[in-house]
TORGU-263678 format. One record per residue (C-alpha): x, y, z; residue in three letters; residue number from 1. Coordinates in steps of 0.2 Angstrom, whole numbers. Layout:
<sites>
<site px="X" py="Y" pz="Z" r="ALA" k="NUM"/>
...
</sites>
This chain:
<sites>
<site px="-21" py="597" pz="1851" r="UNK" k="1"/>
<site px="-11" py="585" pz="1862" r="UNK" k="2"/>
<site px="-24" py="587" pz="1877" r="UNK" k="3"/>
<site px="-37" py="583" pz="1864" r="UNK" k="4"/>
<site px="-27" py="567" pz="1858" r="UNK" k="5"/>
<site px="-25" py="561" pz="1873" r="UNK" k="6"/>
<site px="-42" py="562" pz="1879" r="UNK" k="7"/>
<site px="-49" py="554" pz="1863" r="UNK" k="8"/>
<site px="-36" py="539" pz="1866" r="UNK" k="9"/>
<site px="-42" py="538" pz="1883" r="UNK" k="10"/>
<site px="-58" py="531" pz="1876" r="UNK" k="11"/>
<site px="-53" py="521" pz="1864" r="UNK" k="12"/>
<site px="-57" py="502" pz="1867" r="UNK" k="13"/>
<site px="-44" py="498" pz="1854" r="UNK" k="14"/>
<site px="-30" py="506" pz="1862" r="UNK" k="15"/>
<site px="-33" py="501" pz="1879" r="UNK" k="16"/>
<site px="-31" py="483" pz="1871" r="UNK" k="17"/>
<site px="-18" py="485" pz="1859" r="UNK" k="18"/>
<site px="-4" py="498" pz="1867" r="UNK" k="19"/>
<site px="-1" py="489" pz="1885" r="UNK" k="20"/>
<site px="4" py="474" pz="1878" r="UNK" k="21"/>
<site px="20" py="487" pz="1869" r="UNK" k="22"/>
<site px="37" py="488" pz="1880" r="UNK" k="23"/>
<site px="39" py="503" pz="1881" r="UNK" k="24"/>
<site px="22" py="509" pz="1884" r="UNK" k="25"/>
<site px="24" py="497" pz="1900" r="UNK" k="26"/>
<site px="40" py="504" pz="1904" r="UNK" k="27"/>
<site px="34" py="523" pz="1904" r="UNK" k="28"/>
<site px="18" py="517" pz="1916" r="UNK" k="29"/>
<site px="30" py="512" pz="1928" r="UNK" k="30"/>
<site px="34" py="531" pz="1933" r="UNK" k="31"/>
<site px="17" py="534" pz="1937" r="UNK" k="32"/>
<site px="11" py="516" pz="1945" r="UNK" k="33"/>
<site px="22" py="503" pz="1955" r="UNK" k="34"/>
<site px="14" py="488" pz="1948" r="UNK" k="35"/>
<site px="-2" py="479" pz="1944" r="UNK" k="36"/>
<site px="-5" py="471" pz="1959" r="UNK" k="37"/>
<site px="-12" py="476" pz="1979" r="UNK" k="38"/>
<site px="6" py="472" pz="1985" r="UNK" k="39"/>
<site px="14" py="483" pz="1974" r="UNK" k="40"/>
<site px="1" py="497" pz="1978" r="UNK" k="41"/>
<site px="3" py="494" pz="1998" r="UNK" k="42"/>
<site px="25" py="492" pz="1995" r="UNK" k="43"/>
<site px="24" py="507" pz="1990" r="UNK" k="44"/>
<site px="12" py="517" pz="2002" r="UNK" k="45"/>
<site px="25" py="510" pz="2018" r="UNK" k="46"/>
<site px="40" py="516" pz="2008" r="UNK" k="47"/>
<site px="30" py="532" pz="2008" r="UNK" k="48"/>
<site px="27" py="532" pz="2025" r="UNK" k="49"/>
<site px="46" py="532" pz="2029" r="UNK" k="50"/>
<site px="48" py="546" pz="2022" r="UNK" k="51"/>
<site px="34" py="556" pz="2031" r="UNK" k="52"/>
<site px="22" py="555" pz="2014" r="UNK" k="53"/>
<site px="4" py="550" pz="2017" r="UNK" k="54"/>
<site px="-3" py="537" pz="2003" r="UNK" k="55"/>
<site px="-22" py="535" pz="1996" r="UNK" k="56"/>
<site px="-23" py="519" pz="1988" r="UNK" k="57"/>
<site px="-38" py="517" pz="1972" r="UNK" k="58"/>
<site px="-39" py="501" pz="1962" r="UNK" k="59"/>
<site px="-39" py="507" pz="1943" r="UNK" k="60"/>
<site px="-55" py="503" pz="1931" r="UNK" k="61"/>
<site px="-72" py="508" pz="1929" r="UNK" k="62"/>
<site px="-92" py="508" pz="1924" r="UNK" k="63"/>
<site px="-93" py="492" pz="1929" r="UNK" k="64"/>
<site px="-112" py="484" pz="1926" r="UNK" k="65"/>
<site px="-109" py="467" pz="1931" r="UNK" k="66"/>
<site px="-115" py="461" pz="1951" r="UNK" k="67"/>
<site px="-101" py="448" pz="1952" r="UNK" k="68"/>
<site px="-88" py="458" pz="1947" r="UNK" k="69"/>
<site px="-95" py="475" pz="1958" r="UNK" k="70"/>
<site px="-93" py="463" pz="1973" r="UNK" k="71"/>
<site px="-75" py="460" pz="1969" r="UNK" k="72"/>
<site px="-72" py="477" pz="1967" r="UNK" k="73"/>
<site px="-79" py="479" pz="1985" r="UNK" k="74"/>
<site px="-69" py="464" pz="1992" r="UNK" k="75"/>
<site px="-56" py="470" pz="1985" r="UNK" k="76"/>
<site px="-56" py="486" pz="1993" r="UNK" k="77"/>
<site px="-58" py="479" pz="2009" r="UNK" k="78"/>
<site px="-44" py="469" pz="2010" r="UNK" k="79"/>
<site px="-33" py="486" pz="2004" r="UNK" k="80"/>
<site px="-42" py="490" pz="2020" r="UNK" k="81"/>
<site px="-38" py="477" pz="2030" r="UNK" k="82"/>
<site px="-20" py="477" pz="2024" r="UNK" k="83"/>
<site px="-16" py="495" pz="2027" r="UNK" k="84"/>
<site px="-23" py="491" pz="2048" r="UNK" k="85"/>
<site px="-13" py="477" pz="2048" r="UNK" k="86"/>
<site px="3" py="484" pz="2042" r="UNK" k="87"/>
<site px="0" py="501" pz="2051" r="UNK" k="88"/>
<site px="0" py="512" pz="2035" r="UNK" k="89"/>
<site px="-7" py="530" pz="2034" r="UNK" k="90"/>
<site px="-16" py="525" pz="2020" r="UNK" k="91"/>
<site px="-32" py="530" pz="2013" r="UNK" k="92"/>
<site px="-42" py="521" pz="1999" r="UNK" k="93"/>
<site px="-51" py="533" pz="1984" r="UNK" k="94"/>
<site px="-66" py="523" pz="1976" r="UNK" k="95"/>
<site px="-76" py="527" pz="1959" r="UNK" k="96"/>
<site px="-94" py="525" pz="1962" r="UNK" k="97"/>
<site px="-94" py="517" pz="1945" r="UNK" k="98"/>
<site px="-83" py="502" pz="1951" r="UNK" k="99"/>
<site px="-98" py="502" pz="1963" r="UNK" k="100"/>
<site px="-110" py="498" pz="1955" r="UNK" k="101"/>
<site px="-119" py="516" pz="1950" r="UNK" k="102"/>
<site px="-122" py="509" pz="1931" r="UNK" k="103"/>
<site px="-132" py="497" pz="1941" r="UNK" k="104"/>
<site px="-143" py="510" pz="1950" r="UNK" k="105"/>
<site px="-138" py="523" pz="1965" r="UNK" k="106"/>
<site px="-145" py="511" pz="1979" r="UNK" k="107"/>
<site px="-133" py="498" pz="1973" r="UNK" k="108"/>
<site px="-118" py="511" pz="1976" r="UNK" k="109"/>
<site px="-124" py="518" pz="1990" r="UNK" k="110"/>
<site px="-124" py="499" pz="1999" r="UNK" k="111"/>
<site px="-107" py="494" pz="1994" r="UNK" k="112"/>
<site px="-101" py="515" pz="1998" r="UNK" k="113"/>
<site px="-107" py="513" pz="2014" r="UNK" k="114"/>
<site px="-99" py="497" pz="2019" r="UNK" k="115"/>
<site px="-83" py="504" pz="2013" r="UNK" k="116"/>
<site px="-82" py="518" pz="2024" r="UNK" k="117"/>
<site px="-92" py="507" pz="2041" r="UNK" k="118"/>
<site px="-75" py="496" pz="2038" r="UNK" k="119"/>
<site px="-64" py="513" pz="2034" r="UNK" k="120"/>
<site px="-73" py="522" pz="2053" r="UNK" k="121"/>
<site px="-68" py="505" pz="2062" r="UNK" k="122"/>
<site px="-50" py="509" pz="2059" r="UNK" k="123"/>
<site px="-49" py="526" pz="2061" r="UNK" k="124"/>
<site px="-46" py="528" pz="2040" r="UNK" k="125"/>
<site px="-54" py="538" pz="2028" r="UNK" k="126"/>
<site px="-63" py="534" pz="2011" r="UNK" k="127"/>
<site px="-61" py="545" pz="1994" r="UNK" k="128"/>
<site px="-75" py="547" pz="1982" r="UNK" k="129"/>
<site px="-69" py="550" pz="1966" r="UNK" k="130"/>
<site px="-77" py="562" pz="1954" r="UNK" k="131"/>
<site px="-81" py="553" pz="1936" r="UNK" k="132"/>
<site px="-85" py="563" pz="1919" r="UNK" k="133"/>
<site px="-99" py="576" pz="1921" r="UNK" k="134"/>
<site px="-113" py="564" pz="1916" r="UNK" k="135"/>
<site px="-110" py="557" pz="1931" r="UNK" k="136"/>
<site px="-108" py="573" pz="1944" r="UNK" k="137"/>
<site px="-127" py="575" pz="1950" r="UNK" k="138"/>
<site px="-125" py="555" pz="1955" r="UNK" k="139"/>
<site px="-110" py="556" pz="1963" r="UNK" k="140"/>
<site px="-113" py="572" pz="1976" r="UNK" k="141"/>
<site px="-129" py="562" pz="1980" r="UNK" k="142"/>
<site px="-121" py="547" pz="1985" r="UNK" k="143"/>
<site px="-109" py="558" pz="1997" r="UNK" k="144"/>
<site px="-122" py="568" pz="2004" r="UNK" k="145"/>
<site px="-135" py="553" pz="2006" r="UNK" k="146"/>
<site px="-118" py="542" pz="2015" r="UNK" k="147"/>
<site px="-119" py="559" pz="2027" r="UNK" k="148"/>
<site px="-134" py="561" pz="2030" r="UNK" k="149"/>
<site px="-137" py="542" pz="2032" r="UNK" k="150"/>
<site px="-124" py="538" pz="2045" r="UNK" k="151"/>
<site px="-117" py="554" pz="2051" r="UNK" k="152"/>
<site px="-100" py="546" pz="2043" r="UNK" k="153"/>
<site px="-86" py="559" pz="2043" r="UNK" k="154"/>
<site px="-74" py="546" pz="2035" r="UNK" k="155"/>
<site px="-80" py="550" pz="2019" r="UNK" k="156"/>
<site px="-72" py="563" pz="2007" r="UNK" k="157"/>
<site px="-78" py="568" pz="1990" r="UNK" k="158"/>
<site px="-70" py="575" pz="1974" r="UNK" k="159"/>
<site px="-74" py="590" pz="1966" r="UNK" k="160"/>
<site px="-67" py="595" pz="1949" r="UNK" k="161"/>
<site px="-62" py="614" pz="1948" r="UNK" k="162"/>
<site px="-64" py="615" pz="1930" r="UNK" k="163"/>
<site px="-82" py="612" pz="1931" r="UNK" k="164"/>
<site px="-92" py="626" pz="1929" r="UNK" k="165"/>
<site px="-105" py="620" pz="1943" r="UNK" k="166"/>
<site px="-91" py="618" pz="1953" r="UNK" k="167"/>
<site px="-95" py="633" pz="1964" r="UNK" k="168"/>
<site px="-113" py="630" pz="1968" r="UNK" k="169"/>
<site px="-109" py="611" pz="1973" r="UNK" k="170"/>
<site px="-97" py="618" pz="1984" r="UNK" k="171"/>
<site px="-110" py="630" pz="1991" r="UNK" k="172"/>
<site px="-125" py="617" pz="1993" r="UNK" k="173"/>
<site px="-112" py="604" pz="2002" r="UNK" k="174"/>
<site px="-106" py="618" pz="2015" r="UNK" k="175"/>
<site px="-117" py="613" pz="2028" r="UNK" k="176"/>
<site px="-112" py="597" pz="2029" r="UNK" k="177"/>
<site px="-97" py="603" pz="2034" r="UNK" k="178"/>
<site px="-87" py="590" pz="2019" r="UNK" k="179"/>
<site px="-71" py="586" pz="2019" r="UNK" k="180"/>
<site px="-67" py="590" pz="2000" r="UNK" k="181"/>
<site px="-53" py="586" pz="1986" r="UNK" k="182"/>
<site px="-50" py="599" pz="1974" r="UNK" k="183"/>
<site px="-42" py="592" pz="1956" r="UNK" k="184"/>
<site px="-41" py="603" pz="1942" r="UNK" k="185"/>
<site px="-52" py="588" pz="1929" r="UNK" k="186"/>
<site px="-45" py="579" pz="1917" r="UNK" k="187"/>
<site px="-61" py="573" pz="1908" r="UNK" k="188"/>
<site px="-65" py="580" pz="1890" r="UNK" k="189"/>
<site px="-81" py="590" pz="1893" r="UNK" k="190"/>
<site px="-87" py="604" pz="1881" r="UNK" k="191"/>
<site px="-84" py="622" pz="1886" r="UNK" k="192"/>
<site px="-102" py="625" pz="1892" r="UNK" k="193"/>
<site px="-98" py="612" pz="1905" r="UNK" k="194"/>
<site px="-80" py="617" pz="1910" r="UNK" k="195"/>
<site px="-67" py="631" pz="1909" r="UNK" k="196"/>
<site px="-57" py="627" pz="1892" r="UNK" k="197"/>
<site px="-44" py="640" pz="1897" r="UNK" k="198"/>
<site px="-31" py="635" pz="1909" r="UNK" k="199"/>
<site px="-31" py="651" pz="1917" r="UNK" k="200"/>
<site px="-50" py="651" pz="1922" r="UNK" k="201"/>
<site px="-46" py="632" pz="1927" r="UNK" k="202"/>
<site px="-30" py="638" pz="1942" r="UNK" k="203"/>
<site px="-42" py="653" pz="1947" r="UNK" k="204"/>
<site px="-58" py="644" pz="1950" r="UNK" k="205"/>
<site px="-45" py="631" pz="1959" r="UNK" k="206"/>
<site px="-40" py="643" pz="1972" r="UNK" k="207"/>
<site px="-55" py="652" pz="1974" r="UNK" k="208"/>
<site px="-62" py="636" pz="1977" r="UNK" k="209"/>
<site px="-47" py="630" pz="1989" r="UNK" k="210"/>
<site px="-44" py="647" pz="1999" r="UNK" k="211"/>
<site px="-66" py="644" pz="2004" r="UNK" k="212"/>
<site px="-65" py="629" pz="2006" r="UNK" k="213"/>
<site px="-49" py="634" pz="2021" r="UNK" k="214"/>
<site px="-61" py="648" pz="2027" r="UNK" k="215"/>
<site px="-78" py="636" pz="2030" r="UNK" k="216"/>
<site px="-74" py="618" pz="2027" r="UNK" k="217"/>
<site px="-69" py="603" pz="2038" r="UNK" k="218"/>
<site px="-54" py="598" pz="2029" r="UNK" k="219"/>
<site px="-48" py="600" pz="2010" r="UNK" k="220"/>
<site px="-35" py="594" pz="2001" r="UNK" k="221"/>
<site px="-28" py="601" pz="1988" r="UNK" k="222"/>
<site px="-23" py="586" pz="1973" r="UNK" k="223"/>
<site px="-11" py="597" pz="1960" r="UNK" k="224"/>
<site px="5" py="598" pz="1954" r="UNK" k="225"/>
<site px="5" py="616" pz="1949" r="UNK" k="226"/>
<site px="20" py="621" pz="1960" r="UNK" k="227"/>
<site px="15" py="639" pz="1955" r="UNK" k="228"/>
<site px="-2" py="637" pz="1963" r="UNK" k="229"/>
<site px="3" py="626" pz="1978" r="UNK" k="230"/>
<site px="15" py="643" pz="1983" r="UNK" k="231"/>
<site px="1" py="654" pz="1981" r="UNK" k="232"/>
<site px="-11" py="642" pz="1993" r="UNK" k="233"/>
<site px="3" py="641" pz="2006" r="UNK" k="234"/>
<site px="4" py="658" pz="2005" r="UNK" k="235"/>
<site px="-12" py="663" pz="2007" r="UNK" k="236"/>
<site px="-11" py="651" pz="2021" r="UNK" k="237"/>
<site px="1" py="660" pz="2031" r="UNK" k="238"/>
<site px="-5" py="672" pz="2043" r="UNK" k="239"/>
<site px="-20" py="666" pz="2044" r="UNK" k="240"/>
<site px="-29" py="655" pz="2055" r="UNK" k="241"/>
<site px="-29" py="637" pz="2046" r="UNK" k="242"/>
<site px="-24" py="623" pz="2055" r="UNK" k="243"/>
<site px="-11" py="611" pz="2047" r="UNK" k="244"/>
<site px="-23" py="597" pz="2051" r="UNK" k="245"/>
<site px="-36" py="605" pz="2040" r="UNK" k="246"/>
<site px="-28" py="605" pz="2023" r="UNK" k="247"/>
<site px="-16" py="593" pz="2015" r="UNK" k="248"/>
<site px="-4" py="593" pz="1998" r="UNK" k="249"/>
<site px="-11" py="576" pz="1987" r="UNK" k="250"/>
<site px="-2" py="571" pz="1972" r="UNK" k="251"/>
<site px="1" py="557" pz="1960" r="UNK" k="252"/>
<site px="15" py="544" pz="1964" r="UNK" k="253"/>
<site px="31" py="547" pz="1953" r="UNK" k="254"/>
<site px="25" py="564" pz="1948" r="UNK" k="255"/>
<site px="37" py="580" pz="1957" r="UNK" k="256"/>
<site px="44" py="568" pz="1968" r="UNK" k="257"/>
<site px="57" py="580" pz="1973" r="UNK" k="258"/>
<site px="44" py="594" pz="1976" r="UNK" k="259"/>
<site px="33" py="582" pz="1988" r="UNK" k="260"/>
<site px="48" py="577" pz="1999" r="UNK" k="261"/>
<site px="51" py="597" pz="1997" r="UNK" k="262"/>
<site px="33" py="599" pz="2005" r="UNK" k="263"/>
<site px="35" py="585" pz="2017" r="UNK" k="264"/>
<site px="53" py="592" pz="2024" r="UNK" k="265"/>
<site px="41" py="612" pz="2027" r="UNK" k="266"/>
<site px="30" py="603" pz="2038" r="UNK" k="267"/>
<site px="14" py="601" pz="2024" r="UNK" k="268"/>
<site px="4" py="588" pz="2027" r="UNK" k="269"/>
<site px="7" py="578" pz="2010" r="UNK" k="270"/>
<site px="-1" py="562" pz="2002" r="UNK" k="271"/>
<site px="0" py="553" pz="1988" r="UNK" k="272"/>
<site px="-11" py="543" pz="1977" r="UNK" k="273"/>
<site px="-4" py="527" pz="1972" r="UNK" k="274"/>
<site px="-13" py="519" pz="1957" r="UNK" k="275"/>
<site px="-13" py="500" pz="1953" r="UNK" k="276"/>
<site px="-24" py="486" pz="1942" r="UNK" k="277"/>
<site px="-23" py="480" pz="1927" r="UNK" k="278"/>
<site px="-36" py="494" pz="1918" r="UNK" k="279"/>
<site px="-22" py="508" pz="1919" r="UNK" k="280"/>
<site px="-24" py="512" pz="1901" r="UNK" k="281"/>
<site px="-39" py="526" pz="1901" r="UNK" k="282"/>
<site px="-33" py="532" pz="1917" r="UNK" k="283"/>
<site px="-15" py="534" pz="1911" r="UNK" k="284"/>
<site px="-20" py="543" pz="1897" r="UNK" k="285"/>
<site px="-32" py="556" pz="1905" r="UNK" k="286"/>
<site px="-17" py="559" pz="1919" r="UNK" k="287"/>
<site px="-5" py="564" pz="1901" r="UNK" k="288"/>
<site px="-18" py="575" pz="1894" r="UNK" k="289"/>
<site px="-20" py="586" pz="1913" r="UNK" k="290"/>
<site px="-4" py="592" pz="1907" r="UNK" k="291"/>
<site px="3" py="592" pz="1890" r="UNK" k="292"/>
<site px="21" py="593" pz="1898" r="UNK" k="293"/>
<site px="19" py="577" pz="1907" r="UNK" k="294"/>
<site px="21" py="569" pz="1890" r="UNK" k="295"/>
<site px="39" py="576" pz="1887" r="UNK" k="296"/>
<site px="41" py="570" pz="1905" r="UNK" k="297"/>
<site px="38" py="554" pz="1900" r="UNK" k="298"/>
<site px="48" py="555" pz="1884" r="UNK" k="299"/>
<site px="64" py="561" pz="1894" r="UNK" k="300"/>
<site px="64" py="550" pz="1909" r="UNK" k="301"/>
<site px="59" py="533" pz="1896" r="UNK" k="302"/>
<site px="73" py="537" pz="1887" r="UNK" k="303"/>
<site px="85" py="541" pz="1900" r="UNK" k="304"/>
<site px="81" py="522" pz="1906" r="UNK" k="305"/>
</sites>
């Protein structure tokens, strides 16, 4: 009932507009987010990176069908770019192919996706593809597989969601690409013909998908904040002839801090995603509902100051 709450007040236009203005709705966004603005995002990413932590960097918001404001998405990106070479940060940027225009037609995605990751390959950085809600999954792996195949570009990643039933055969068809591959759990609400509804179905399908992904892929990483399935991944791991190079630890800023200096202090190769813009509302929502708890998590640490 929570998870269902806070995925119906994710889409809510009248929420997004009314709550943020509140204190203390602000207040509890600070946990998960460092600020509004790209200095806040890249502050945080070189605090990060004294600490060993690796940072991917996304500017919030999304389905956006106006040109002018698609190309200041883009221009946006590129200075997050810029800035991270500049400032020698092992940072990362994660893009939603909505913020790219897709609402406006694959081609225009595909343009502004590709001059992303040409500026990404000049520096030696990498470029996230975000996966959206389902209606939007068959676009999505196309625009990855077509920035592959276009320019042979292996600084390009894509998200897969493990709760996604189809999940399994995207995996298999993108194989021979040999992809580099995020695995999330999902936080969309979709119906129960579209993805597990069971939590347990949801962590197995995450590490079946993970442990084949270590087998066959390129690289993966693996975005989750189950400390119960991150133990049995690095078990599985152990013995066994995976590279620390090819896998990495992602997870949200201000989330399990302790557990990802934990990580970081073993040797994993960890990174965090670091959130910023003003559009934090549907997003801050959807990351509440991935996990009821988070909401008492919230509630604890508000109160506490």
């Amino acid at each position: 009932m929570i998870r269902t709450g806070l995925l119906w007040a994710s889409r809510s236009p009248w929420l997004a507009k009314t709550l943020p203005r509140r204190r203390f709705v602000k207040s509890a966004v600070r946990r998960f987010m460092p600020g509004e603005e790209r200095k806040d995002a890249l502050g945080a990413a070189k605090d990060l990176q004294e600490k060993g932590i690796g940072a991917v960097i996304t500017l919030l918001g999304e389905n956006v069908r106006s040109p002018d404001e698609v190309r200041a998405v883009v221009e946006e990106y590129r200075a997050i770019l810029t800035e991270i070479e500049y400032g020698g940060l092992d940072a990362q940027i994660s893009v939603k192919p909505t913020q790219l225009g897709l609402d406006l037609g694959e081609e225009v995605a595909l343009e502004h996706l590709l001059d992303l990751v040409a500026k990404a390959r000049e520096m030696g950085s990498l470029v996230w593809i975000d996966m959206e809600d389902s209606s939007y999954r068959e676009a999505t792996i196309r625009l990855f597989s077509r920035c592959v195949e276009k320019a042979d570009f292996s600084e390009v990643g894509l998200c897969l969601q493990a709760y996604l039933r189809s999940s399994p055969q995207d995996l298999q068809d993108l194989l021979p690409l040999s992809p580099i591959i995020r695995f999330v759990k999902g936080a969309y609400a979709e119906s129960p013909e579209v993805a597990f509804p069971k939590r347990k179905d949801v962590d197995e399908a995450f590490f079946r998908l993970g442990t084949r992904m270590l087998e066959e892929g390129e690289m993966v990483a693996l975005a989750t904040h189950d400390s119960v399935l991150v133990e049995r991944l690095r078990e599985w791991v152990r013995g066994r002839p995976v590279g620390p190079k090819r896998h990495e630890i992602q997870m949200l800023y201000g989330i399990r801090v302790e557990e990802q200096l934990r990580l970081a202090r073993e040797g994993e190769a960890v990174r965090i995603l670091i959130s910023y813009g003003p559009a934090w509302f549907p997003w801050y929502m959807r990351r509440l509902a991935e996990r009821p708890a988070n909401v008492w998590f919230v509630l604890k640490n508000l109160f506490r100051g």
